[in-house]
VODREN-764664 format. One line per field, with one value per atom (N, C-alpha, C): residue in three letters; z, y, x. Coordinates in steps of 0.05 Angstrom, whole numbers, always signed. Layout:
residues N
code: [ala/...];
Z: [Z/...];
Y: [Y/...];
X: [X/...];
//
This chain:
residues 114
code: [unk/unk/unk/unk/unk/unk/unk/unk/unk/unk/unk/unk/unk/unk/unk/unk/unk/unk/unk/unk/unk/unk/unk/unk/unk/unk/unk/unk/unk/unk/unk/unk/unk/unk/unk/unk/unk/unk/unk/unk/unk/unk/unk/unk/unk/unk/unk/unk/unk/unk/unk/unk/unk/unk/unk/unk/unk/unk/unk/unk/unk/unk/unk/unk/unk/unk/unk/unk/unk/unk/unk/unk/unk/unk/unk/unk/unk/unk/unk/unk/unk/unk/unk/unk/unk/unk/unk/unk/unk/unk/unk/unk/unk/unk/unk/unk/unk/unk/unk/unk/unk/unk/unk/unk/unk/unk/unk/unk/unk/unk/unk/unk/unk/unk/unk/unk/unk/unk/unk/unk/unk/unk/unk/unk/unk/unk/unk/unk/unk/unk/unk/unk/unk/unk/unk/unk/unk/unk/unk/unk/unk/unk/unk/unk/unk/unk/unk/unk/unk/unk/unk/unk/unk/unk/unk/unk/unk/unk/unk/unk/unk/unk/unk/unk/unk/unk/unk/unk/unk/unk/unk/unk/unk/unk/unk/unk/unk/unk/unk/unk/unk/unk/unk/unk/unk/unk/unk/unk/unk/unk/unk/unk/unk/unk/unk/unk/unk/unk/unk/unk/unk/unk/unk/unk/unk/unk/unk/unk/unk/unk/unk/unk/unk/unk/unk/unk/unk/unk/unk/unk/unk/unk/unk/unk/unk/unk/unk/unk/unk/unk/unk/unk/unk/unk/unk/unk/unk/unk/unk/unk/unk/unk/unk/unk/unk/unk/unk/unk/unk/unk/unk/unk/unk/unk/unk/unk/unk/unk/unk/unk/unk/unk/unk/unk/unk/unk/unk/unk/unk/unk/unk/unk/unk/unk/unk/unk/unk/unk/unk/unk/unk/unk/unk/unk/unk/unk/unk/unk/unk/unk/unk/unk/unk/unk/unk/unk/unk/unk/unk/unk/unk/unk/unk/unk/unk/unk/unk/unk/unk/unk/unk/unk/unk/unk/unk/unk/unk/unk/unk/unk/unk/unk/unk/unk/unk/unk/unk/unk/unk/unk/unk/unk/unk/unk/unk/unk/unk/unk/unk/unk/unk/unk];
Z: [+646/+662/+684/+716/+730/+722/+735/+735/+764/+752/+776/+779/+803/+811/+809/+802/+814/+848/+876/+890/+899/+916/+927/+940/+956/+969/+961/+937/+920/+908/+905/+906/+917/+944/+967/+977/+964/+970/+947/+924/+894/+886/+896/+879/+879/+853/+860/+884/+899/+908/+899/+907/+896/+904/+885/+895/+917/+946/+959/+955/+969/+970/+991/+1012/+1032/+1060/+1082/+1098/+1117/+1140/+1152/+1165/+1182/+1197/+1217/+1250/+1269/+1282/+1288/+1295/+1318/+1332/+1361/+1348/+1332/+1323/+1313/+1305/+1300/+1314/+1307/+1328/+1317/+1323/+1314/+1327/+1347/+1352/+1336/+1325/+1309/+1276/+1270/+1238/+1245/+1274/+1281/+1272/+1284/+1277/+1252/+1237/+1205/+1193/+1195/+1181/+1193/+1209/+1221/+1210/+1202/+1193/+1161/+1143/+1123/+1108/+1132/+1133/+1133/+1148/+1156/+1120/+1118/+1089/+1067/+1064/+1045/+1051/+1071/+1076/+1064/+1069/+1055/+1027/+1016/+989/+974/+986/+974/+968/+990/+994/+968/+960/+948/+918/+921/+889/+873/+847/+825/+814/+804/+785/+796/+784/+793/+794/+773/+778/+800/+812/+836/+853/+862/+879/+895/+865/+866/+884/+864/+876/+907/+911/+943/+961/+952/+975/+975/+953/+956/+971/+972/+994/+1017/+1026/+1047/+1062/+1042/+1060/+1061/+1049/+1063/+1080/+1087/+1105/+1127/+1134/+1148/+1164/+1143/+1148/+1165/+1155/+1167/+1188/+1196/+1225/+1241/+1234/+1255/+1257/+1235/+1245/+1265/+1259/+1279/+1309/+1312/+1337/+1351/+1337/+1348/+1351/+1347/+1360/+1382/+1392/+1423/+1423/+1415/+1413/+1415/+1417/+1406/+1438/+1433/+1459/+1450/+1465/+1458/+1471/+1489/+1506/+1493/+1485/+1476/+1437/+1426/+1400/+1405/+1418/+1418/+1431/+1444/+1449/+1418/+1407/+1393/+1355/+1364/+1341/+1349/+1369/+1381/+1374/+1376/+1379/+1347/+1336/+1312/+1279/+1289/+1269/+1253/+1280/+1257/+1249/+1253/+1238/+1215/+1197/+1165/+1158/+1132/+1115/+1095/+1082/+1045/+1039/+1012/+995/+986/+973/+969/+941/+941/+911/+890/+871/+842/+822/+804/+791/+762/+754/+730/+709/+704/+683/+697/+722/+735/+724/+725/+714/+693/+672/+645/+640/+662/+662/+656/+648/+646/+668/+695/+712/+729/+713/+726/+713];
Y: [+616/+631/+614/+622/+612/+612/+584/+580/+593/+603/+618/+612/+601/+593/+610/+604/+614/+632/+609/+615/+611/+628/+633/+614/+593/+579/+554/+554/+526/+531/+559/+552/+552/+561/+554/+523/+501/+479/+456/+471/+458/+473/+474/+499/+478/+480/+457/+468/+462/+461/+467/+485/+484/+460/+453/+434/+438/+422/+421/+434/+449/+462/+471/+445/+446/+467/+469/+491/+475/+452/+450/+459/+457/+478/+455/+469/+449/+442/+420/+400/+415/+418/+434/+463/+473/+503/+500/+493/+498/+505/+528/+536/+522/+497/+482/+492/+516/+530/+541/+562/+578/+575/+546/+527/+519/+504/+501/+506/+536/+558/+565/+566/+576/+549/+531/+505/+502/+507/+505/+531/+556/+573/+566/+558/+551/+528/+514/+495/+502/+532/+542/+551/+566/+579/+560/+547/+523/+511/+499/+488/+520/+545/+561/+560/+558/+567/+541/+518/+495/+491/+504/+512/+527/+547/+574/+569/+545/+547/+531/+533/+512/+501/+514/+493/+468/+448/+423/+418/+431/+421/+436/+466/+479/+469/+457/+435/+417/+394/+377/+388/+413/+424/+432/+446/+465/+427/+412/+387/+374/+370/+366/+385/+407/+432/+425/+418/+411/+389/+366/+335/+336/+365/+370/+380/+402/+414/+402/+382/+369/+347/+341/+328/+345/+358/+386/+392/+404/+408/+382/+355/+336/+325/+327/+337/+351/+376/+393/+396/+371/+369/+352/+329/+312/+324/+347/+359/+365/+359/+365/+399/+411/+443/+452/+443/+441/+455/+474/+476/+477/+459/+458/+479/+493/+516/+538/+541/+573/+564/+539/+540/+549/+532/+540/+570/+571/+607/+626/+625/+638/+636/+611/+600/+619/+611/+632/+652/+665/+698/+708/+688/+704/+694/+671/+657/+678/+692/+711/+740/+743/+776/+760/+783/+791/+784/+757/+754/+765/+779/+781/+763/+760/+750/+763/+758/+762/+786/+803/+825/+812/+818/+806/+824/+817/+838/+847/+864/+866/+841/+831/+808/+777/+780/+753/+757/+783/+793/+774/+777/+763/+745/+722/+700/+679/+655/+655/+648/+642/+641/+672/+689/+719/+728];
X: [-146/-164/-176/-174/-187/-215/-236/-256/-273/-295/-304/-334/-347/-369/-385/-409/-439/-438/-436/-418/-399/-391/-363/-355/-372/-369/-349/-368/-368/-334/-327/-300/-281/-283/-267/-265/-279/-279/-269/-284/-275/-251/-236/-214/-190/-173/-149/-129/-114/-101/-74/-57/-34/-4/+10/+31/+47/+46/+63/+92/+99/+127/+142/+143/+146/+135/+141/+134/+111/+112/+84/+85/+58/+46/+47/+51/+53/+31/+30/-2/-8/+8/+0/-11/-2/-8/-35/-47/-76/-95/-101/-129/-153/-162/-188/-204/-208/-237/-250/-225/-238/-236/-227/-235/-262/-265/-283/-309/-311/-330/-338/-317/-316/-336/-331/-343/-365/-377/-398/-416/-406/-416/-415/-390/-404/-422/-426/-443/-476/-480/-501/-510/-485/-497/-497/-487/-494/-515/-526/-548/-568/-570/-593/-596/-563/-560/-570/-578/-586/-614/-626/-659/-664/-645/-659/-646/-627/-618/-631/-637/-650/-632/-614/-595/-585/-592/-579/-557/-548/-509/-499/-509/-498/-500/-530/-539/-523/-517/-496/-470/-458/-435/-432/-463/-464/-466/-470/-482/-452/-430/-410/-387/-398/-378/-398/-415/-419/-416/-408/-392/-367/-351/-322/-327/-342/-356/-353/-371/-377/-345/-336/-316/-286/-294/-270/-276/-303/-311/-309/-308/-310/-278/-265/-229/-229/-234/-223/-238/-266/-276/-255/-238/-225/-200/-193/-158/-159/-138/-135/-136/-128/-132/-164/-183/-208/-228/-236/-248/-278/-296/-323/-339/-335/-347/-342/-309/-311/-328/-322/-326/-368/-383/-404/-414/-400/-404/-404/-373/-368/-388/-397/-412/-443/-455/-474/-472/-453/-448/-459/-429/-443/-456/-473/-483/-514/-515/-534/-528/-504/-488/-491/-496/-489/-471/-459/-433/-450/-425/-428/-412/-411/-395/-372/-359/-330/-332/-319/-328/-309/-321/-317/-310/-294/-277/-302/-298/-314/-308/-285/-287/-296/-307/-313/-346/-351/-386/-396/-372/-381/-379/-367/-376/-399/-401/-429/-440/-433/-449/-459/-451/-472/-487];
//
């Protein structure tokens, strides 16, 4: 059984990885604006969810999804694909629309982190 976080975040960052099986993706092909954006926005929500959470071990967890966080957005500042005008626009735009979270199946409920 997969393991399933408190949040969602925490496992989009802690999640294993699956084994290489060939197929890359080309260096030129990357849109690092809009990874850009994304990491910069889940950077935003991790920094709240850190404020508002008590458990220490999530803590731990949300401050460790946020030094990939961090690390990922400053990759993708240094790609040549990288535009700093449209990324801060588009970060503007929509850093204060409404995310939800991701929906959860009834047997993720009974987990013990719900």
């Amino acid at each position: 059984m997969a393991k399933f976080y408190k949040h969602n975040i925490i496992g989009k960052y802690k999640a294993v990885k699956p084994v290489f099986k060939g197929g890359l993706t080309n260096y030129t092909s990357i849109d690092s604006t809009r990874k850009w954006v994304e990491y910069a926005l889940d950077m935003l929500d991790i920094n709240n969810l850190i404020l508002v959470e008590k458990d220490w071990d999530v803590k731990m967890d949300l401050r460790f999804c946020l030094t990939k966080a961090e690390n990922k957005k400053e990759w993708h500042q240094q790609h040549p694909n990288f535009d700093s005008k449209r990324a801060r626009l588009l970060y503007d735009t929509v850093k204060h629309l409404p995310r939800k979270e991701a929906q959860h199946s009834k047997d993720d409920l009974n987990d013990k982190y719900y």
